[in-house]
PDB file with one MODEL, atoms N, CA, C and O in Angstrom:
MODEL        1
ATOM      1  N   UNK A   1     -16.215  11.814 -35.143  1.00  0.00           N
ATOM      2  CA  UNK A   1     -16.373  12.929 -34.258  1.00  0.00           C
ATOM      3  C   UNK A   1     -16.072  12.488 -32.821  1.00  0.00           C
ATOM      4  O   UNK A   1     -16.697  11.528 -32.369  1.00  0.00           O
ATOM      5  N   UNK A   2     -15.303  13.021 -32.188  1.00  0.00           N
ATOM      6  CA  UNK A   2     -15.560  12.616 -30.752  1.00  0.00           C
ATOM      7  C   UNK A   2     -16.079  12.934 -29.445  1.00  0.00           C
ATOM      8  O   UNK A   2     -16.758  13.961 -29.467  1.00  0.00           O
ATOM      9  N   UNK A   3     -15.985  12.403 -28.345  1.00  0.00           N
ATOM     10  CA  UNK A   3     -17.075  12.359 -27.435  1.00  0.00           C
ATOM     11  C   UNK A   3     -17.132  14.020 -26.692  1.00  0.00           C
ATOM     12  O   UNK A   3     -15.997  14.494 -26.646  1.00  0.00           O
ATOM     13  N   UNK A   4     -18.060  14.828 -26.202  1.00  0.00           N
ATOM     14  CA  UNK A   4     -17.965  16.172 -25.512  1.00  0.00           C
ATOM     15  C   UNK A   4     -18.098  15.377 -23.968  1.00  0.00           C
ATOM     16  O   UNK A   4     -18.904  14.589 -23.473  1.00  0.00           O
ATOM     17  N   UNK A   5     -16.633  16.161 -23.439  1.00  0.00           N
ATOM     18  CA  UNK A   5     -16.077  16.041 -21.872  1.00  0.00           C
ATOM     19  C   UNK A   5     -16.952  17.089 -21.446  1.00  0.00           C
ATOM     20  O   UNK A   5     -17.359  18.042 -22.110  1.00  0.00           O
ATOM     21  N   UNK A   6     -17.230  16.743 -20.052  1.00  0.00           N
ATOM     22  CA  UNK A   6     -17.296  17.918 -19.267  1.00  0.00           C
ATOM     23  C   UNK A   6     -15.962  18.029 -18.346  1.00  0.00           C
ATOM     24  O   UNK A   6     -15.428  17.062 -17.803  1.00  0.00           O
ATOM     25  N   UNK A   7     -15.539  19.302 -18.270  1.00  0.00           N
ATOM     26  CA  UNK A   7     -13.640  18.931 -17.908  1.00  0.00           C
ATOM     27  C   UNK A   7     -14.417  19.229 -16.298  1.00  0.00           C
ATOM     28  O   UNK A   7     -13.919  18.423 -15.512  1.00  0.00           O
ATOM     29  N   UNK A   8     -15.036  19.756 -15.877  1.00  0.00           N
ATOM     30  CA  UNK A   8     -15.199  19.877 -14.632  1.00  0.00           C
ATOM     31  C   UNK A   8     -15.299  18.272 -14.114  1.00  0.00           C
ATOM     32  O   UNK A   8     -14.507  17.762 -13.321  1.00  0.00           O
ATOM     33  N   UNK A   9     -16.429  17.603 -14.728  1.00  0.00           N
ATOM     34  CA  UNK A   9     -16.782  16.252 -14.224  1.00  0.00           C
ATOM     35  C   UNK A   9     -15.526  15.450 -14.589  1.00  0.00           C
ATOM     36  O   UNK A   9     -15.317  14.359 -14.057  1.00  0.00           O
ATOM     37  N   UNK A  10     -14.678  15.986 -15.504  1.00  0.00           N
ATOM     38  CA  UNK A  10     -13.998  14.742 -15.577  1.00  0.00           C
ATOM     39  C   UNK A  10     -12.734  15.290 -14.773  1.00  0.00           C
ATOM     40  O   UNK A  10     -11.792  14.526 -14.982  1.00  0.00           O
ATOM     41  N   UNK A  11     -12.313  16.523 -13.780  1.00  0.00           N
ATOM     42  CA  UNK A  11     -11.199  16.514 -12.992  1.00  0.00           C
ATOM     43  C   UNK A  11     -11.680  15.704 -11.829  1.00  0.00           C
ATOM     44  O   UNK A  11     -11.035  14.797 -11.303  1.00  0.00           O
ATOM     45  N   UNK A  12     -12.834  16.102 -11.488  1.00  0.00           N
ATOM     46  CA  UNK A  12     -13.690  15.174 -10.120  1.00  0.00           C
ATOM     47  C   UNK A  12     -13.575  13.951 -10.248  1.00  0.00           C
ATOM     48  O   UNK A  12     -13.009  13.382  -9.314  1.00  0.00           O
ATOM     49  N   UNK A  13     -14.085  13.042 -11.501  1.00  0.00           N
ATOM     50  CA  UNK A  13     -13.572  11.456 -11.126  1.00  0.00           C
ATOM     51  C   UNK A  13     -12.028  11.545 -11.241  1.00  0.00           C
ATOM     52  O   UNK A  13     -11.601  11.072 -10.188  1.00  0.00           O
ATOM     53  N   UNK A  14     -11.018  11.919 -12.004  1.00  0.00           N
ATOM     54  CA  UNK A  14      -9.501  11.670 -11.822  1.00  0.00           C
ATOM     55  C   UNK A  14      -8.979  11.764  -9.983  1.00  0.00           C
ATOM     56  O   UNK A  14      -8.118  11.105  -9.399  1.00  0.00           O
ATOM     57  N   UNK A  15     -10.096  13.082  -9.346  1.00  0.00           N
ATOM     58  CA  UNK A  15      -9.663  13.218  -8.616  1.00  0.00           C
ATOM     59  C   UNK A  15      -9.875  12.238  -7.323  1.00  0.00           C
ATOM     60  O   UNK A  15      -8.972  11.959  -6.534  1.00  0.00           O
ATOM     61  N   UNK A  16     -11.099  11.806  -7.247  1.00  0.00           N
ATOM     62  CA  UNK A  16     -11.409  10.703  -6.610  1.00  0.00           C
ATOM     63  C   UNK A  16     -10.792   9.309  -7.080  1.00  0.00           C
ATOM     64  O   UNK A  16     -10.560   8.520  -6.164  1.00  0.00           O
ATOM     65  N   UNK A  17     -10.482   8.875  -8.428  1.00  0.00           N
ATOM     66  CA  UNK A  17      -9.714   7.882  -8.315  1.00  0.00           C
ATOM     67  C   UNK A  17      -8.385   7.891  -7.817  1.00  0.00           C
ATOM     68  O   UNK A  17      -7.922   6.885  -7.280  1.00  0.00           O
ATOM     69  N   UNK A  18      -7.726   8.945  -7.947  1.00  0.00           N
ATOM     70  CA  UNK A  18      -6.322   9.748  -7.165  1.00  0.00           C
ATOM     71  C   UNK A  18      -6.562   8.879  -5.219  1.00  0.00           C
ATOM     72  O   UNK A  18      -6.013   8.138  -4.404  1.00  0.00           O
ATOM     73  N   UNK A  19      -7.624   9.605  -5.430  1.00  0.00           N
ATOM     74  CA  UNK A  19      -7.555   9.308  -3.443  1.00  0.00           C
ATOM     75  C   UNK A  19      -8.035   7.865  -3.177  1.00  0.00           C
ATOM     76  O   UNK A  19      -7.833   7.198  -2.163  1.00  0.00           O
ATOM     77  N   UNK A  20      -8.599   7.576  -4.106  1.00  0.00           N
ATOM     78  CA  UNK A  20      -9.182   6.122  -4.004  1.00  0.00           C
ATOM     79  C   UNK A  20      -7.576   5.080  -4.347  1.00  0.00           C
ATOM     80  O   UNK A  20      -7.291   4.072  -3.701  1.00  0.00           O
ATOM     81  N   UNK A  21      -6.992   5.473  -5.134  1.00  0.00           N
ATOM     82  CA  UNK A  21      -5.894   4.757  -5.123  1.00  0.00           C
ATOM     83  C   UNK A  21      -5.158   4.920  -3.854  1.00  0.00           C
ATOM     84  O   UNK A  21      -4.900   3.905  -3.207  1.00  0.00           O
ATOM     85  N   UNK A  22      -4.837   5.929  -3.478  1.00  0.00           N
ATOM     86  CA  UNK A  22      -4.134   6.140  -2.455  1.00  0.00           C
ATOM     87  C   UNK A  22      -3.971   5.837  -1.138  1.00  0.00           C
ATOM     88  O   UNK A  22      -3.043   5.676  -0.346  1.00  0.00           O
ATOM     89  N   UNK A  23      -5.806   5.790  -1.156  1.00  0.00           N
ATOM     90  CA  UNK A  23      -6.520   5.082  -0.038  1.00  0.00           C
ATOM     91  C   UNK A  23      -6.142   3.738   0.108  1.00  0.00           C
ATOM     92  O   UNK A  23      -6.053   3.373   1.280  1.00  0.00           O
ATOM     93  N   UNK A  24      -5.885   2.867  -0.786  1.00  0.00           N
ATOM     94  CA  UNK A  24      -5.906   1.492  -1.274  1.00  0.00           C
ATOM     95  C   UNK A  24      -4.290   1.373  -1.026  1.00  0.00           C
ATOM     96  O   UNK A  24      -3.944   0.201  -0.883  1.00  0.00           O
ATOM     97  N   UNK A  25      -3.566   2.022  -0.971  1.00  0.00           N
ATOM     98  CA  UNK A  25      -2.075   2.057  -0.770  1.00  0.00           C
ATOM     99  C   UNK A  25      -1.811   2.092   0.263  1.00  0.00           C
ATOM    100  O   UNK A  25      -1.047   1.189   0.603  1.00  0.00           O
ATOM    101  N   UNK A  26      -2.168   2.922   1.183  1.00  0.00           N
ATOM    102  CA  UNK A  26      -2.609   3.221   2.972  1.00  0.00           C
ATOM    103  C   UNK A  26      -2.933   1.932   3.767  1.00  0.00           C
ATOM    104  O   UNK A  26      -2.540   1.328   4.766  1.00  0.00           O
ATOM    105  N   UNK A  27      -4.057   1.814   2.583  1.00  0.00           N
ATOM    106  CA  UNK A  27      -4.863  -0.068   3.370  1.00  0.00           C
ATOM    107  C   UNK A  27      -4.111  -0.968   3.295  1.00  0.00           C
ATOM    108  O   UNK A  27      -4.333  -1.987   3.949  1.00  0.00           O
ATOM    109  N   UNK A  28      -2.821  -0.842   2.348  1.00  0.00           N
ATOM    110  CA  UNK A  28      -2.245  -2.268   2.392  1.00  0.00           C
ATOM    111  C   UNK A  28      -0.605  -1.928   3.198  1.00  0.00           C
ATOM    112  O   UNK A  28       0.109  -2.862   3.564  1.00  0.00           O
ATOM    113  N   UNK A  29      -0.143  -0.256   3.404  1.00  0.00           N
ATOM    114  CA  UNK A  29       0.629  -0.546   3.794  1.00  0.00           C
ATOM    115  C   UNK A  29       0.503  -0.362   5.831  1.00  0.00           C
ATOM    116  O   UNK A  29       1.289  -0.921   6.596  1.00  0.00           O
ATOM    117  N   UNK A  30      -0.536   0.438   6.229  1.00  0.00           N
ATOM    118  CA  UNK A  30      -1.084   0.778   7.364  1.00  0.00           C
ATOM    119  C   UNK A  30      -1.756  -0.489   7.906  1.00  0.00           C
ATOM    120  O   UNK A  30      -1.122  -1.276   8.609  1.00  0.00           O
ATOM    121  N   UNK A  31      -2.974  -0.675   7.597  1.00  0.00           N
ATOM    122  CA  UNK A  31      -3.708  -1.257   7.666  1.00  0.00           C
ATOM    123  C   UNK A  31      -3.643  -2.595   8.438  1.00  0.00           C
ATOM    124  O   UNK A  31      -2.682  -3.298   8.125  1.00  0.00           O
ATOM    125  N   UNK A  32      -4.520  -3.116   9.439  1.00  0.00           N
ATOM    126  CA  UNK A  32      -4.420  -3.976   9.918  1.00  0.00           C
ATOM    127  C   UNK A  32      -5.307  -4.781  10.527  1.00  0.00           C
ATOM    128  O   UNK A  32      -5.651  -4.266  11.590  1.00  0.00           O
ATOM    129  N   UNK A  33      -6.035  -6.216  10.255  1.00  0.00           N
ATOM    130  CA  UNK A  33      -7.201  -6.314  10.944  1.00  0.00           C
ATOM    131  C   UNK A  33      -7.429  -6.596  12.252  1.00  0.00           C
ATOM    132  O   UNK A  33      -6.497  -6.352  13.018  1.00  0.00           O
ATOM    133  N   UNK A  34      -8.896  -7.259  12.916  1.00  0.00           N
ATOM    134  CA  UNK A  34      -8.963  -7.063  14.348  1.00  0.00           C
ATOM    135  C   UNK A  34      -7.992  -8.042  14.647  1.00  0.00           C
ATOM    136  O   UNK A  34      -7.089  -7.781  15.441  1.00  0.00           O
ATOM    137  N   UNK A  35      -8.115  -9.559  13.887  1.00  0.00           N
ATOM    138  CA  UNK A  35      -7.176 -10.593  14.575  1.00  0.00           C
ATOM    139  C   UNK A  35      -6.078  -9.919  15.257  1.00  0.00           C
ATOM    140  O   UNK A  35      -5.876  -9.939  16.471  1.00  0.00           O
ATOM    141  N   UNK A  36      -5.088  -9.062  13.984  1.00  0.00           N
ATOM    142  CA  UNK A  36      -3.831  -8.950  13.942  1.00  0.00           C
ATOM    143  C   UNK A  36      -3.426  -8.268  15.331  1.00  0.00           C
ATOM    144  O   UNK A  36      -2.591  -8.560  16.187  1.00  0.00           O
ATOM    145  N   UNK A  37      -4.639  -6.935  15.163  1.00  0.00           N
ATOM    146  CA  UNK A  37      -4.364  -6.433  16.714  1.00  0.00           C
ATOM    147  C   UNK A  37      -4.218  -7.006  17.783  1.00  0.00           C
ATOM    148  O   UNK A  37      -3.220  -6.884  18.493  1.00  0.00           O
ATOM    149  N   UNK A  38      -5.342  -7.808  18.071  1.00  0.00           N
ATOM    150  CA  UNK A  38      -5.411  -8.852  19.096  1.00  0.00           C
ATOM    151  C   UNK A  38      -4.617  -9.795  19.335  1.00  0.00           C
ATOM    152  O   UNK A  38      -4.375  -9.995  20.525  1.00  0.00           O
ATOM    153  N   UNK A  39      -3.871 -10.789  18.183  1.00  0.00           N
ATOM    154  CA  UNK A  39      -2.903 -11.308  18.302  1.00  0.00           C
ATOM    155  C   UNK A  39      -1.390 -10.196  18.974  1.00  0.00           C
ATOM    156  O   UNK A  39      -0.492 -10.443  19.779  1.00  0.00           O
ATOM    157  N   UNK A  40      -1.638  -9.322  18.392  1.00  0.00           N
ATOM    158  CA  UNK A  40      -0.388  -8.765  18.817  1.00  0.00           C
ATOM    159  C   UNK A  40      -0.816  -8.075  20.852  1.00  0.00           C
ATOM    160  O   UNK A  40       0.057  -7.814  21.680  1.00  0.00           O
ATOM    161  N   UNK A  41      -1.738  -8.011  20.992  1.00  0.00           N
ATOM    162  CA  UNK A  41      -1.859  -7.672  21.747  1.00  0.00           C
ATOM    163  C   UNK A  41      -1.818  -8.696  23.275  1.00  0.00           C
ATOM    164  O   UNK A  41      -1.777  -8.375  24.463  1.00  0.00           O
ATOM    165  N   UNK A  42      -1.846  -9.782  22.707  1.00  0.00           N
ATOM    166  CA  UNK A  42      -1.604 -11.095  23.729  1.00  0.00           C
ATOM    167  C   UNK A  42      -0.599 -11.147  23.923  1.00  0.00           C
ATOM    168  O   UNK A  42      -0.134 -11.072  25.060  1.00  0.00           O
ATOM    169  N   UNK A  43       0.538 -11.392  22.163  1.00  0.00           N
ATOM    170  CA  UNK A  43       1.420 -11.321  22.852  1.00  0.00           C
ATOM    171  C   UNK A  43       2.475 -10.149  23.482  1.00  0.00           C
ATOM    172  O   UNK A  43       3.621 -10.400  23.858  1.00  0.00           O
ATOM    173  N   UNK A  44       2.043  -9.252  23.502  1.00  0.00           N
ATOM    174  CA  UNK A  44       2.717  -8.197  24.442  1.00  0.00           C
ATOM    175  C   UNK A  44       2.686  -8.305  25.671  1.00  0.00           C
ATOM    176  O   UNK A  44       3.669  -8.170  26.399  1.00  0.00           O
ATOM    177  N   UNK A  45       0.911  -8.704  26.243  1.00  0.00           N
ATOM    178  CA  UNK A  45       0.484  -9.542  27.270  1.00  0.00           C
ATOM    179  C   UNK A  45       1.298 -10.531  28.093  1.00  0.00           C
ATOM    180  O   UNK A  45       1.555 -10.558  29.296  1.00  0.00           O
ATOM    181  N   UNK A  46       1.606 -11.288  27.142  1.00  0.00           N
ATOM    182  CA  UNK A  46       2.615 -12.425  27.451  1.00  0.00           C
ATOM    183  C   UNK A  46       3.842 -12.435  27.965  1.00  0.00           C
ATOM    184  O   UNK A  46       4.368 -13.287  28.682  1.00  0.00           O
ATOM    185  N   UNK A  47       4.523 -10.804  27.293  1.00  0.00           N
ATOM    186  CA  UNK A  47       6.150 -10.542  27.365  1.00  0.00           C
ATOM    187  C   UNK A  47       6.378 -10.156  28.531  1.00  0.00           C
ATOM    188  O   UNK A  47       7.434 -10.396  29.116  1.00  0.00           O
ATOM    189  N   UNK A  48       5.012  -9.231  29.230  1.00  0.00           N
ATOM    190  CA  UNK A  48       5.089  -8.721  30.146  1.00  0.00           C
ATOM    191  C   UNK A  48       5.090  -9.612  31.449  1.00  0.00           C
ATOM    192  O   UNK A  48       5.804  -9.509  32.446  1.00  0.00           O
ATOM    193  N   UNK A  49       3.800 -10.778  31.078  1.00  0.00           N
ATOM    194  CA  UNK A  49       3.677 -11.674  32.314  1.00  0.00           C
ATOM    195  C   UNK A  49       5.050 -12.187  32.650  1.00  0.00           C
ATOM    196  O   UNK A  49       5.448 -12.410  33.793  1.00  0.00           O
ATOM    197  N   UNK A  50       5.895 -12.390  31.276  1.00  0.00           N
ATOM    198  CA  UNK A  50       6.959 -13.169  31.345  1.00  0.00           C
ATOM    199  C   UNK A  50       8.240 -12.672  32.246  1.00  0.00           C
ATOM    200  O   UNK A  50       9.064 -13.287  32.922  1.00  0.00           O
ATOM    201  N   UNK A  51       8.066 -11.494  31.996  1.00  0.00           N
ATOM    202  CA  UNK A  51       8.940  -9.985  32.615  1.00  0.00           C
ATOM    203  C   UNK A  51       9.143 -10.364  33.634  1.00  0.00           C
ATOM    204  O   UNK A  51      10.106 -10.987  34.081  1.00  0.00           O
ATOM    205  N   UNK A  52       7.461  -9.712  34.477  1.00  0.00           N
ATOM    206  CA  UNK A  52       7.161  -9.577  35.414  1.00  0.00           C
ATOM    207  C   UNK A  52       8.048 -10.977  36.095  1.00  0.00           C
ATOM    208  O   UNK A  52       9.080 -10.874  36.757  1.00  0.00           O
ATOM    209  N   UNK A  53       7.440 -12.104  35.786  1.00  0.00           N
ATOM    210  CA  UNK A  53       7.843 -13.248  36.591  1.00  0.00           C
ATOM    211  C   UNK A  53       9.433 -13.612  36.883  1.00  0.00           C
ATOM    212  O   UNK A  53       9.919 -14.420  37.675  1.00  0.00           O
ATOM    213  N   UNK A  54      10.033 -12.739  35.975  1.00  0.00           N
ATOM    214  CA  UNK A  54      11.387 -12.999  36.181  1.00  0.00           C
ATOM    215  C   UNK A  54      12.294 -12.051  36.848  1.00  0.00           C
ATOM    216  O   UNK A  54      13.470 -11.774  36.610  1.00  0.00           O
ATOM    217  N   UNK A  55      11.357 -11.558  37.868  1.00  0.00           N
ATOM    218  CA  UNK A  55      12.179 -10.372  38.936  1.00  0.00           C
ATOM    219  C   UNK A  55      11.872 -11.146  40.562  1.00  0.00           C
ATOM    220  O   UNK A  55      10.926 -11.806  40.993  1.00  0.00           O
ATOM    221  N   UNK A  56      12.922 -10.777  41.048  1.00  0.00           N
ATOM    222  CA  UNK A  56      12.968 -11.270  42.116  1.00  0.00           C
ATOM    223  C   UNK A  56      12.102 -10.338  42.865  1.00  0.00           C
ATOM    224  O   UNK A  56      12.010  -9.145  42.575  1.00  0.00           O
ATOM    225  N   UNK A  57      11.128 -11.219  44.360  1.00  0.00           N
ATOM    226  CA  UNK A  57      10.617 -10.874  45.231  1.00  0.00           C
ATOM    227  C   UNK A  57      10.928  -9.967  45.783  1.00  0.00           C
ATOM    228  O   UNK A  57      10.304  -8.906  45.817  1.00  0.00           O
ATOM    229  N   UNK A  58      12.505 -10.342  46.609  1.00  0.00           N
ATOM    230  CA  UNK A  58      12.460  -9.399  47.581  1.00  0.00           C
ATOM    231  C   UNK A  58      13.134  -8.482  47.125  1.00  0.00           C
ATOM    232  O   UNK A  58      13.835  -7.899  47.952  1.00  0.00           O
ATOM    233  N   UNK A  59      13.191  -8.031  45.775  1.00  0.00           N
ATOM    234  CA  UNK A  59      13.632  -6.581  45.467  1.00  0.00           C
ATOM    235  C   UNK A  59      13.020  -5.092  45.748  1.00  0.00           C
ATOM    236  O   UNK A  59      11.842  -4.760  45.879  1.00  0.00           O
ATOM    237  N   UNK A  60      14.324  -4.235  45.801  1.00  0.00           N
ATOM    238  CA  UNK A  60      13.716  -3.158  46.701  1.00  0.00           C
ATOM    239  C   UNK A  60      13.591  -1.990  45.914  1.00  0.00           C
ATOM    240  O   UNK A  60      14.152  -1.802  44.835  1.00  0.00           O
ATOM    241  N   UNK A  61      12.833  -1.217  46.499  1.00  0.00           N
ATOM    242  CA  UNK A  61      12.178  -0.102  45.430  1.00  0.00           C
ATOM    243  C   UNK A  61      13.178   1.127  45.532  1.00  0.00           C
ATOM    244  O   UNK A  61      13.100   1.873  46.508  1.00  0.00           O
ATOM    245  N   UNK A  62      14.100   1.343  44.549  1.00  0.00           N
ATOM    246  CA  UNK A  62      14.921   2.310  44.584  1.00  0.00           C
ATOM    247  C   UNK A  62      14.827   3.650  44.890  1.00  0.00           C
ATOM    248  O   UNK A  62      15.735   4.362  45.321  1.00  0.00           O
ATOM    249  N   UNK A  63      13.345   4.054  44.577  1.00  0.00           N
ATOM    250  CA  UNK A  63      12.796   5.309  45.092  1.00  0.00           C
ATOM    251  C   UNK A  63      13.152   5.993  46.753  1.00  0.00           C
ATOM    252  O   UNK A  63      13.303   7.194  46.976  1.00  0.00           O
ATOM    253  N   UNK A  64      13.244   4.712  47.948  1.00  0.00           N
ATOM    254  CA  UNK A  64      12.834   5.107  49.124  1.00  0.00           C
ATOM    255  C   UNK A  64      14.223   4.773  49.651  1.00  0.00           C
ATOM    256  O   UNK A  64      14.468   3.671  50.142  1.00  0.00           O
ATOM    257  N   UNK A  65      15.090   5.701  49.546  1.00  0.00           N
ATOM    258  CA  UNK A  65      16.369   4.873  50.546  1.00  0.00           C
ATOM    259  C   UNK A  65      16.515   5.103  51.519  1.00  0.00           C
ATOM    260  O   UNK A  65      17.675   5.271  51.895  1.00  0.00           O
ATOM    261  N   UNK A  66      15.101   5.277  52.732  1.00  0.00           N
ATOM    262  CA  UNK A  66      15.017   5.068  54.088  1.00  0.00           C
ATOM    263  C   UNK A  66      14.976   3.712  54.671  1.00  0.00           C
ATOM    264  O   UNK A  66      15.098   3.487  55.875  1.00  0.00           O
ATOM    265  N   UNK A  67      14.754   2.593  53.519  1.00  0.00           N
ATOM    266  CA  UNK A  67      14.354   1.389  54.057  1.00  0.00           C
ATOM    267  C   UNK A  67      15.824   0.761  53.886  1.00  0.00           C
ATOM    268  O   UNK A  67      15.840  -0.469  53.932  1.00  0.00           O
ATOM    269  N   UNK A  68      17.211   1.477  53.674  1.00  0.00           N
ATOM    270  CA  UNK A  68      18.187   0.888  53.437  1.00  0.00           C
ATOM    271  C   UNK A  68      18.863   1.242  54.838  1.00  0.00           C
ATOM    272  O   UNK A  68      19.750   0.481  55.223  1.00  0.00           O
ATOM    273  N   UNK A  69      18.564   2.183  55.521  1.00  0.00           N
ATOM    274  CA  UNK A  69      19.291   2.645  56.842  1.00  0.00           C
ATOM    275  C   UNK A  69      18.496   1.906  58.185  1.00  0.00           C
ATOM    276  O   UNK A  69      18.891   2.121  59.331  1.00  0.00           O
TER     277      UNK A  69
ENDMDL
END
């Protein structure tokens, strides 16, 4: 003889394992931990210091071309 489903209870777990998988698909393709942020976030830090340092001083701000006359 076999087992009596309840089809209600049993669309509810399919349906939560549905999102639970999905969830788990998200986490591995989204997902990212604090290191990673932080690492990435130095070095952006870094690109910029690096930027920055490689513009000359006495460059002039293109906005104001009163200081050219």
């Amino acid at each position: 003889m076999s087992n009596i489903v309840n089809l209600r209870q049993a669309r509810k777990d399919k349906a939560r394992g549905d999102k639970q998988r999905e969830a788990e698909a998200n986490r591995a393709k989204f997902g990212r931990t604090k290191a990673q942020r932080q690492a990435d976030a130095e070095q952006a830090a870094r690109r910029a210091q690096l930027l920055e340092g490689a513009f000359r001083e006495d460059r002039r701000d293109a906005s104001s071309p009163e200081d050219e006359a």
